[in-house]
N, C-alpha and C positions, 0 to 999 in steps of 0.2 A: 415563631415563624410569621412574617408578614403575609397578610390572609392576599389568596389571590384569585383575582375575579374569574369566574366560568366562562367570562366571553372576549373571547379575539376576532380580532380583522383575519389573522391570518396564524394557523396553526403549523409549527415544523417539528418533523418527527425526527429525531435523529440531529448528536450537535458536534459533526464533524465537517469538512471544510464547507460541502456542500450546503449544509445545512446551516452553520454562518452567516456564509454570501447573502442566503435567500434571506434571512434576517435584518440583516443589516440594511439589505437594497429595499425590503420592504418598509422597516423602520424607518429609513432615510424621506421616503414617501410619503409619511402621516402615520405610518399604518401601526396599530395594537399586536406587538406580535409575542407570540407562545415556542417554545424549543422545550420540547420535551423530547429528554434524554433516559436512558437506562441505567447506563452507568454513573459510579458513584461522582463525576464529573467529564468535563466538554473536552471534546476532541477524537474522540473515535479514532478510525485508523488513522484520518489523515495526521495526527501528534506521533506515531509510529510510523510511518513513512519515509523512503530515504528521504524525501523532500525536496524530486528534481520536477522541475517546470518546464516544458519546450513549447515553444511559442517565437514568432513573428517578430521584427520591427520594434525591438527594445531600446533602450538607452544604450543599455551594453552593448547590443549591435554594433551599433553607431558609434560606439566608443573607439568600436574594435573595427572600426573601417570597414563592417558586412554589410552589403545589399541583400536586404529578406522584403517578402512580402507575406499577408496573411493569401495570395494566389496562390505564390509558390509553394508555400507552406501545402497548401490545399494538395496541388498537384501533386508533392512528393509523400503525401500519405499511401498512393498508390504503388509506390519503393517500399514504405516501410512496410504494409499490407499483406507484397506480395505471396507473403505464404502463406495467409491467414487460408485459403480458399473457402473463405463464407464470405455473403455481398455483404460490401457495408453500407450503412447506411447515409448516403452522401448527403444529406437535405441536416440532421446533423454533427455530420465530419463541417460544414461548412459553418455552422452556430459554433463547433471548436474554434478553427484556425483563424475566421473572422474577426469573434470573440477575443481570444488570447492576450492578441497584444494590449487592450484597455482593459481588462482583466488584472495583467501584469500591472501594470501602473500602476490601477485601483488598490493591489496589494500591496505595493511599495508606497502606496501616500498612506498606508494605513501602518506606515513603520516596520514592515518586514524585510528585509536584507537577500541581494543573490548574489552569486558570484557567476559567473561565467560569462560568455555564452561558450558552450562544448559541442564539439562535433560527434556527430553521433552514428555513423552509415547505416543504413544507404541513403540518408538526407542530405541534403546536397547543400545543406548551410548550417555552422553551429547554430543550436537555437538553445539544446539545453540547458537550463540555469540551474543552479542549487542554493538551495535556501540556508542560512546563516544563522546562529552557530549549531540549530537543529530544527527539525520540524516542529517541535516546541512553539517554535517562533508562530506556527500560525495559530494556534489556542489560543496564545498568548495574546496576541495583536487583537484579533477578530474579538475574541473575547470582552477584552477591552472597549471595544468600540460598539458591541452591541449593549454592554451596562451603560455606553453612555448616552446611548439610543433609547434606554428604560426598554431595552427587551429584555421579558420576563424569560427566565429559565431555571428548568425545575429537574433536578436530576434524579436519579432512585426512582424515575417514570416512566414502567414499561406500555406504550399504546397494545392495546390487545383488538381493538375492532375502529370500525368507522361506525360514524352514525349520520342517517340522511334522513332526508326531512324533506319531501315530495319528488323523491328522485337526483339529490344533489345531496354530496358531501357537506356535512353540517356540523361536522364535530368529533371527537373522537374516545372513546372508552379508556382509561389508564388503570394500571394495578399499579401499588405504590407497595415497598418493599414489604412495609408492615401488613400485605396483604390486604388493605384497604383499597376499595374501587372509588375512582371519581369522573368524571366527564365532563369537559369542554366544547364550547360549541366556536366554530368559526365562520363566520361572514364570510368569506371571504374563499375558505374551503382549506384543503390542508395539503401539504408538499410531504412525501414519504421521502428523508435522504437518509435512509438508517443504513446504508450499503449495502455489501456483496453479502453472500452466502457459505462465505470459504468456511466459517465454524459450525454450518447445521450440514451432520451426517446424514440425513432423511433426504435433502436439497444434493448434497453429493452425490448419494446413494443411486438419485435419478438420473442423473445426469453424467456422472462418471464410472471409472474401473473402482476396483478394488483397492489398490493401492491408492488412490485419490482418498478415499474411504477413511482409511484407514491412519491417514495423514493428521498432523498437528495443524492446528490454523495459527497464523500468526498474529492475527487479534481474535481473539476467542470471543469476542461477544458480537460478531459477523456472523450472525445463527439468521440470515433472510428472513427477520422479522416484515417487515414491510414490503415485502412478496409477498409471504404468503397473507397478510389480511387482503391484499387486494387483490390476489387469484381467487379469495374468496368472492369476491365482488364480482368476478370475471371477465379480470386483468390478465395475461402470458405474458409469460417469459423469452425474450429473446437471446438467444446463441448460449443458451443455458448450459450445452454440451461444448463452449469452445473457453480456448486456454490462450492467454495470447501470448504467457511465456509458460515455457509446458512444466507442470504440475506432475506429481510433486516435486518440491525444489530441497535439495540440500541444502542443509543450514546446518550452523554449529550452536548448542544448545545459548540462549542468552545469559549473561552474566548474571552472577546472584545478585548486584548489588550494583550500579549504574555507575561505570569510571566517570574521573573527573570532566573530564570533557562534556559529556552527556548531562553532566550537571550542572551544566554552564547556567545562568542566568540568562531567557533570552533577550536582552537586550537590546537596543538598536547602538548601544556604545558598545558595548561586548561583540555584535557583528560585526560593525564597523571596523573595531582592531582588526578581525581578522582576514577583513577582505582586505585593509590596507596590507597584512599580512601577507597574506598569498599574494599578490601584487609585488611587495618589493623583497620582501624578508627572502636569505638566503632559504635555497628548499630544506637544507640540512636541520635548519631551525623548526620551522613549520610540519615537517613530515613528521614528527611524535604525536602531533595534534592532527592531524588525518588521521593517522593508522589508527587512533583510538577511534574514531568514527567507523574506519571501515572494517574495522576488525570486530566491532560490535555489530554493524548491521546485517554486513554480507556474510556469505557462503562460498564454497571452495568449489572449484570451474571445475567441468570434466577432464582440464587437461594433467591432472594429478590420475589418472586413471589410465591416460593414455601414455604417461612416460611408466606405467605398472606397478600404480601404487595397487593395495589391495582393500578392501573393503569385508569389517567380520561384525558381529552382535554382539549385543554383550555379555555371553555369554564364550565370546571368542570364536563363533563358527563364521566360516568361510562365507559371502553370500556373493552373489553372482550382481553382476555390476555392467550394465546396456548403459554406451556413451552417449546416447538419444537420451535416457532419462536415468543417472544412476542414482537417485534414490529411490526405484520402483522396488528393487528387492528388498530395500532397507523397511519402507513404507509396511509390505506387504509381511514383514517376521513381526512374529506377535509382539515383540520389546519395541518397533519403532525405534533404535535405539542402537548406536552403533561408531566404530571409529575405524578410523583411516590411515592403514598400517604403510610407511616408507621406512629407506633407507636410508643410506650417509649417500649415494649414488643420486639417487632422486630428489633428496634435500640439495645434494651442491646444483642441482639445475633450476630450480625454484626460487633462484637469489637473486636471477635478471630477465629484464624483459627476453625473449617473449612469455616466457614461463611465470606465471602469476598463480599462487594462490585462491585470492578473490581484488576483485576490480570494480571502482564505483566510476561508470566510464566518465572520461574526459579527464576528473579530477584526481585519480590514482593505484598505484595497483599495491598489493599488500603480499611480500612475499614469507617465505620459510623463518628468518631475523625479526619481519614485523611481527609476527606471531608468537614468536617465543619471545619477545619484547612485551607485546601489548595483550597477550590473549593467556596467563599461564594456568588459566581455570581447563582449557582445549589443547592446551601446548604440553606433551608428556616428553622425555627422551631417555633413552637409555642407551648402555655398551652392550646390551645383551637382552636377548627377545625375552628371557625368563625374567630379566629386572622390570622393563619394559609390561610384560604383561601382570607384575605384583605394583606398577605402580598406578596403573587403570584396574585394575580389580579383576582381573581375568586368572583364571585358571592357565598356567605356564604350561602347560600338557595342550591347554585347547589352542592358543595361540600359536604352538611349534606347527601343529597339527594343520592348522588355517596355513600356516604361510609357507610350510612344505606341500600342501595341497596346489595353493597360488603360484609357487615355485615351477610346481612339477606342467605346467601346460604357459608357463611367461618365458618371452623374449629374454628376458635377464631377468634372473632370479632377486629376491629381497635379501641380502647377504653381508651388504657392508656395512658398519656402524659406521656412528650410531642409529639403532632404533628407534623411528619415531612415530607416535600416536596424538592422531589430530582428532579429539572430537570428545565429550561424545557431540556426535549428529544425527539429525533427524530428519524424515520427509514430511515438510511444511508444506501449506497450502496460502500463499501469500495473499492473492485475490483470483476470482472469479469472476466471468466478464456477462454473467448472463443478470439480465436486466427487464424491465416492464416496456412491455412495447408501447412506446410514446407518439406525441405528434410531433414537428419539428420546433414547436411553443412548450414544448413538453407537458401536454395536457398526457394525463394515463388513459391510453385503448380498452373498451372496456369488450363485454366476449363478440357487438356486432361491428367490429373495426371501429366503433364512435366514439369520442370524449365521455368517461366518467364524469357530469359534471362536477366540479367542486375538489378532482382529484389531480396531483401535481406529483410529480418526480422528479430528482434530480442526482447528481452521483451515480455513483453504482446503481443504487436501485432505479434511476432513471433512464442506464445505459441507450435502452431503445436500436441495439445494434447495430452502433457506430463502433469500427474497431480500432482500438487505441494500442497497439502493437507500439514497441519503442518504449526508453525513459523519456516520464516528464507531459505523457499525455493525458494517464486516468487523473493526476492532481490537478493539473490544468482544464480537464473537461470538470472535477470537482467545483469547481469555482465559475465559471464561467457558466455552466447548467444551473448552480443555485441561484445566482444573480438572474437566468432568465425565467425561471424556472416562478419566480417572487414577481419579474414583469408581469409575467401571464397571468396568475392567479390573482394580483391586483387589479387588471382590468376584467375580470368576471364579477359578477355577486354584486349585492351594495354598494352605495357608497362606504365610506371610511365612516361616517357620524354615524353611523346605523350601528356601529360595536359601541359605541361608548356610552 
């Protein structure tokens, strides 16, 4: 292993989009910079992420004949909001939508691919973009550009504390897998972008119900490391208890083994085909290459519930299903663990709009045919509920029993074949929006409302209670917080020649 020095300009904890940007924008500036990471490699959620960006004033706008501004954009945050009912933080909502549009760019001269722009309501201009041929693409890129920046990055490095050195941020404590401690000092001070908290139960347990509790996280290693050192310090948490899409979310369990799609090479030749693709190619050609996207990322709408599908364990028992959140009952049975009993009645309504499946909006909806096309690990059918329940592994006794149960109080009974079982699925906890309450430079508040010195957040753990309700704003505040996030702590502390 090439031996690596103890001292940086600038230390970042966490090496997902957030934590990149801040790199890269600091490297770009002189600066000695450190990315320590946990996992066994870079990218954190945002490499799992659908990968949608909404922002301002693009090319693609412009391609597409739209008048946007980073104003309007401002303004119509207060649409998408509306139901948030907790203030946001407008000082910055305005460092977002400001931000965005050079943001955008900056990720596209760095060889990353969108396609769109998508409408999204209640915004009052497509702004949505999607990233190309998967979120891959931003590891890939950022990645790239930070090795050639000579930022150092050391993965298998969990940060366990800070260390300060006459009342400022000066470094920070690592456990390395082999149980080995080491510590870094940084000039410069350190940016926490290690994210949300959606995988630490302790962090849930405060802040949410039971069934949140209880929930799968969709990146498991979203355990609010970089909270909780800096509440230690006496840092809070902002909107810790708010969801901006409600929690937990149905999902269908992920694929054992990543389809082709997902395996794409990310590319800028390999995006390029496919944005020329979607562009001209008939949809008939292109729509096998969606549904594998969306059939892998997303989850099934509550409108399968509403035309009277039924919802059981796996165990096969009945379990009760609230169209406000239906995986609350699933969340809350001990197996977490569950599939979603239709008919040949409710399967023939599911094959056209408006009846969808799941929907990655703007770009496509995935109905009954995509699924038993692209998903047959979630896709089961049978002529008969007892084939049906020996082909999911259920007791043929327990499954009669659930859907005579379901039968006996539904508008129209589950009766005509074929028999179908969607799932298994689960109650995920995708992200959580509570974050470190920041300044609008994104300095960390520390317990007497005043800058920690030395301490920096950005991403999720920098949220600061801006609400990002809608696709396309937490990746987009990703990137645009760690870019400002690397300004600020650059101009605090030392010069630059003082690290070397």
């Amino acid at each position: 292993m090439v031996p690596i020095p103890d001292s940086f300009d600038l230390i970042i904890v966490g090496s997902g989009g957030s934590g990149m940007a801040a790199a890269i924008e600091a490297a770009t500036a002189g600066a000695k910079v450190l990315i320590l990471e946990k996992a066994p490699e870079i990218g954190g959620a945002t490499a799992r992420s659908v990968g949608t960006y909404s922002t301002s004033s693009t090319p693609h706008q412009k391609r597409a004949g739209i008048e946007d501004s980073p104003e309007r954009h401002y303004a119509d945050m207060d649409l998408v909001n509306a139901n948030a009912k907790y203030p946001d933080n407008l000082g910055l909502r305005r460092l977002l939508t400001f931000g965005a549009p050079d943001t955008f760019r900056w990720l596209t001269e760095l060889g990353i691919e969108f396609i769109g722009p998508n409408i999204e309501p209640p915004q009052t201009r497509p702004r949505m973009h999607n990233v190309i041929p998967s979120s891959a693409a931003f590891p890939y890129y950022l990645g790239r550009k930070c090795e050639a920046l000579g930022v150092t990055t050391r993965c298998n490095a969990q940060v366990t504390d800070l260390i300060f050195n006459d009342g400022r941020v000066a470094g920070v404590s690592v456990r390395m897998t082999d149980g080995e401690t080491e510590s870094y000092r940084a000039n410069h001070g350190v940016i926490l972008t290690s994210g949300d908290f959606a995988a630490s139960p302790e962090y849930r347990a405060r802040f949410f119900d039971q069934a949140v509790v209880n929930s799968v996280a969709a990146y498991p290693l979203a355990t609010g490391d970089g909270l909780r050192i800096a509440e230690r310090h006496g840092a809070r948490i902002v909107n810790g208890d708010y969801a901006a899409f409600y929690i937990p979310r149905l999902r269908f369990i992920p694929p054992s083994q990543p389809n082709w799609v997902m395996r794409l090479p990310p590319s800028r030749i390999v995006a390029r085909m496919i944005r020329w693709g979607t562009a001209l190619m008939p949809a008939a050609i292109m729509r096998p290459f969606v549904m594998k996207f969306i059939t892998t990322i997303l989850g099934p709408e509550q409108n399968l519930f509403k035309a009277g599908a039924a919802m059981v364990n796996a165990s096969g028992k009945l379990l009760p299903v609230e169209l406000k959140s239906p995986a609350k009952h699933l969340a809350l049975d001990p197996s977490n663990s569950g599939f979603i009993i239709l008919d040949g009645r409710i399967a023939d309504q599911f094959e056209a709009w408006p009846n969808f499946i799941s929907t990655a909006p703007g770009v496509a909806h995935a109905y009954i045919s995509d699924y038993r096309a692209a998903r047959k690990d979630v896709f089961h059918e049978a002529q008969s509920l007892d084939a049906l329940a020996r082909r999911i592994g259920i007791d043929p006794a327990a499954l009669g029993e659930a859907v005579a149960e379901h039968n006996h109080t539904a508008t129209e009974p589950l009766a005509r074949p074929p028999f179908i079982a969607l799932g298994p699925v689960r109650g995920y906890v995708s992200i959580t929006e509570g974050g470190l309450a920041v300044t609008d430079d994104l300095h960390v508040l520390g317990s007497d409302d005043k800058p920690i010195p030395g301490l920096f957040a950005a991403g999720s753990a920098g949220q600061g209670g801006v609400l990002l309700d809608g696709h396309g704003h937490h990746l987009a505040w990703a990137f645009v917080s760690g870019r400002q996030a690397a300004r600020t702590a650059m101009q605090s502390g030392p010069s630059l020649s003082a690290a070397g």
